[in-house]
N, C-alpha and C positions, 0 to 999 in steps of 0.2 A: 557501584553494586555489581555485584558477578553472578552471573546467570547459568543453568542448565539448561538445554534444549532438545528435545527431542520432540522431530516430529514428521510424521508417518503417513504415507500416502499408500494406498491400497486398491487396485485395481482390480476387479474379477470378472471375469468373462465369460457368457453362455458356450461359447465354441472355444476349440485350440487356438492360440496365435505362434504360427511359427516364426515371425520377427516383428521387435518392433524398434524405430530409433526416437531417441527423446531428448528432450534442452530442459535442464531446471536450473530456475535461478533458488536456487537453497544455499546459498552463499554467504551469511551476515556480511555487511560491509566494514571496511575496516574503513573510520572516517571523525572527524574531528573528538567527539567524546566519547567516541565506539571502541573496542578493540576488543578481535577476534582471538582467544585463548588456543584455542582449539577447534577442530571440526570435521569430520567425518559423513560421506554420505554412502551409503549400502544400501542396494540393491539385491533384490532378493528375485529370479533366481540369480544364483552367486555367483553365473559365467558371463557376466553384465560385460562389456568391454567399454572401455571408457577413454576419451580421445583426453588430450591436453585439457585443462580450462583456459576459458577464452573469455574475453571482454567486450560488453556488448557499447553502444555509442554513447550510453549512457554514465557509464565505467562499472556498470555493475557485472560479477563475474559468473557465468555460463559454465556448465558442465552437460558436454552431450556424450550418452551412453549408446548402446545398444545391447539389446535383447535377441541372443539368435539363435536359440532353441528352445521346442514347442512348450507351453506354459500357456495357463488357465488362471493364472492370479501373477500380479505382480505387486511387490512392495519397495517403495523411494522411501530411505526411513533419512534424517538428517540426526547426528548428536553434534550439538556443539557446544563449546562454553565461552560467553562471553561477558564484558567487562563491560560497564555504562557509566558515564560522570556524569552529574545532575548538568541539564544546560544553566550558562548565565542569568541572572535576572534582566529581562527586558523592562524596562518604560515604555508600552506599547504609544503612549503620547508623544514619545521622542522621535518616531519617525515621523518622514516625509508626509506632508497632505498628498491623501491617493490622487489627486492629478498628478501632482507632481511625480511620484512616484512612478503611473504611468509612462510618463514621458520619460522619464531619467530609463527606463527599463529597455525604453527603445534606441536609445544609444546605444555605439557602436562597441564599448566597453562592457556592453550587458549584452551579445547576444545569444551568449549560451544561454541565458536567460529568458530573452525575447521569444525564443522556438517556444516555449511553454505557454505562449500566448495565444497559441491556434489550437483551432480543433485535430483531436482525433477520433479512432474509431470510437469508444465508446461513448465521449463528453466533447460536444458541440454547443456555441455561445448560442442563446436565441433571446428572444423578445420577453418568452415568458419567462426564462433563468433571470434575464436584466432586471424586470421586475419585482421580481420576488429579492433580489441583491440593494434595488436602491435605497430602501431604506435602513440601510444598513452604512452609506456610501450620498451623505452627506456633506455638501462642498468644504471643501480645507480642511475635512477630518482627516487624524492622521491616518495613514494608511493599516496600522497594525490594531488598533483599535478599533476601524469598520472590521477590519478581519476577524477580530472576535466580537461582535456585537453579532455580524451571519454566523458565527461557529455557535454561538449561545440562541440565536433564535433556529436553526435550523436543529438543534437539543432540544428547543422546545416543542416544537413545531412536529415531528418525527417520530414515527416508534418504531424501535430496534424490534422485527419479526423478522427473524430466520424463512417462516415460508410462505413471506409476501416477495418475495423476488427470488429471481436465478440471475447466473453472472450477466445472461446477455438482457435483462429487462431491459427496455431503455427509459433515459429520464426522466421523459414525459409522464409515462405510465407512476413511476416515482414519484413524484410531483403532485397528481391528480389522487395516486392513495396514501397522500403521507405516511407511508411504511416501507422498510428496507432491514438492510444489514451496512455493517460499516466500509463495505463497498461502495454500497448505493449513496452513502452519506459522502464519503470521501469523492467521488465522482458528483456527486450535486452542490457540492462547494464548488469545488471547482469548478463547472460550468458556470456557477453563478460568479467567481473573479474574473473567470475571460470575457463574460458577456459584458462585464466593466473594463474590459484592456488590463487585469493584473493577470502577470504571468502566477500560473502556480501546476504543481506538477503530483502527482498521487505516489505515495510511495506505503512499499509491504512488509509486512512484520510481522510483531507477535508483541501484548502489552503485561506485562505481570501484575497479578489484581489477586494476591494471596491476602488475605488478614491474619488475626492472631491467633484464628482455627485454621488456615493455610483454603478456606473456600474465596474462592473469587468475586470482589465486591467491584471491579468494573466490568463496564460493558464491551465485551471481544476478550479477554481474558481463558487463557486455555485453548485458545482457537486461533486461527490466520487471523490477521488485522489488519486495519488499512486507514492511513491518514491522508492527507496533503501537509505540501510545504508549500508558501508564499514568499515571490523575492521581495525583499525590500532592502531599496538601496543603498541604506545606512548600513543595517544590519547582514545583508546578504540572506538567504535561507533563512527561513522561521515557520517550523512545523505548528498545525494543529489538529485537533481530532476532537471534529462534531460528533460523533459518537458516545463521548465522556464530557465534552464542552471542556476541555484542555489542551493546556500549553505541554507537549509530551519533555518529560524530562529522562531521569533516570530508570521509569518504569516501565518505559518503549525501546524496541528490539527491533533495530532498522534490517532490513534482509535488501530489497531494491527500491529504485523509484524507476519513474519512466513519465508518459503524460497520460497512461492511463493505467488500469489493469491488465491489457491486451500487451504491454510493454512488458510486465515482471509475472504473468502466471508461475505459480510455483513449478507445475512439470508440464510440458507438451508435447507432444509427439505425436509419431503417424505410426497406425498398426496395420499388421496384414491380419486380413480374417478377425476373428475374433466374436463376431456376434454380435449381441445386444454386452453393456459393459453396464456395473455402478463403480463407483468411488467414494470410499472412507475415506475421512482425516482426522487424525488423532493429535495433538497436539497438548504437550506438557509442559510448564516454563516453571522450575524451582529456584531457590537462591542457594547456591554453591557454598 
């Protein structure tokens, strides 16, 4: 399926900024059933200066700009058109029992892998994450199977509210009001695999949820998105997204991963001056 993209980052500011420098990963990735058509990113004001793209350790690709005269709004718009193949059918029972899985992860032939096992800034293992994971994570279950028995109770468990949280909530707070965005959902899986020793890693996008009136019938559709992928060692990578309680196929639109949100924000920078700031995003996903 071939997709259209646009999507729009807007910044407006109480004062002038006379410079500012910024990194967006607004990049689709070109990557096993992905492929990038096309893709464009504009900035608006339109004397933006833009260095090479670069590759960050993750292999996702960076674009840093600069902004060097005075301006009161800025806009990151992204067009791009991209290509998706449905993924394969898994046998989630075909993999490895998650001990085993663990351990095969910590070999020395998994450790790009491995690194996805610790914490970082935003998503730390704990006591109460393990908890809420184990039973999900039943001795000799296969490993992709617990993986979605927590992606379907954490669906259940959960309600998508926009403004029960901001990017930096943390988990716990998450946890305690069973309310979030598919941020917060994609970040509390995970935390709850590492607190089990499964490597898994968050990664950012955009899902297409058009029906046969073209209105959006999943949850995060039209908007940023955010899943995890889980390794397993049979299989390598294997995405899901508690947010929908699905295995993402050809309807998800990979942009980055990293091990958390703080690895793939869409744009970051440092401004001189500027004031008090808000931030729009608009985001549109058609089928080409």
């Amino acid at each position: 399926m071939t997709y259209l993209i646009r999507h729009l980052t807007r910044y407006d500011y109480s004062e002038t900024v006379p410079i500012c420098y910024n990194r967006a990963h607004l990049s689709p990735r070109n990557d096993g059933h992905q492929r990038v058509l096309d893709k464009q990113l504009q900035v608006t004001p339109s004397s933006a200066l833009f260095s090479e793209p670069r590759t960050d350790f993750f292999g996702n690709e960076l674009t840093y700009f600069t902004v060097q005269e005075p301006h009161s709004s800025m806009e990151v718009t992204l067009h791009a058109q991209v290509d998706v193949d449905p993924v394969e059918y898994l046998d989630l029972n075909e993999s490895l029992p998650w001990e085993d899985a663990v351990q095969a992860s910590q070999e020395t032939g998994h450790i790009d892998a491995y690194r996805f096992a610790f914490d970082s800034r935003f998503v730390g293992a704990s006591a109460v994450l393990r908890a809420y994971a184990v039973p999900s994570f039943p001795a000799g279950r296969p490993l992709l199977a617990a993986v979605s028995d927590l992606t379907a109770r954490i669906y259940r468990d959960f309600t998508y509210d926009p403004a029960a949280t901001t990017v930096s909530t943390p988990l716990d707070e998450v946890m305690q009001n069973r309310r979030g965005v598919c941020q917060d959902f994609a970040h509390l899986e995970i935390g709850c695999l590492r607190s089990v020793g499964v490597p898994a890693r968050y990664v950012s996008g955009y899902i297409y949820g058009g029906d046969v009136n073209g209105e959006p019938n999943l949850t995060g559709a039209q908007a940023s998105h955010a899943w995890l992928s889980v390794f397993c060692p049979k299989f390598g990578w294997v995405d899901f997204d508690p947010t929908n309680n699905m295995i993402p196929s050809d309807l998800h639109i990979t942009l980055a991963w990293g091990r958390d949100y703080d690895d793939v924000s869409p744009v970051r920078g440092v401004v001189l001056g500027g004031g008090e700031h808000t931030i729009s995003v608009e985001v549109q996903i058609a089928r080409a």
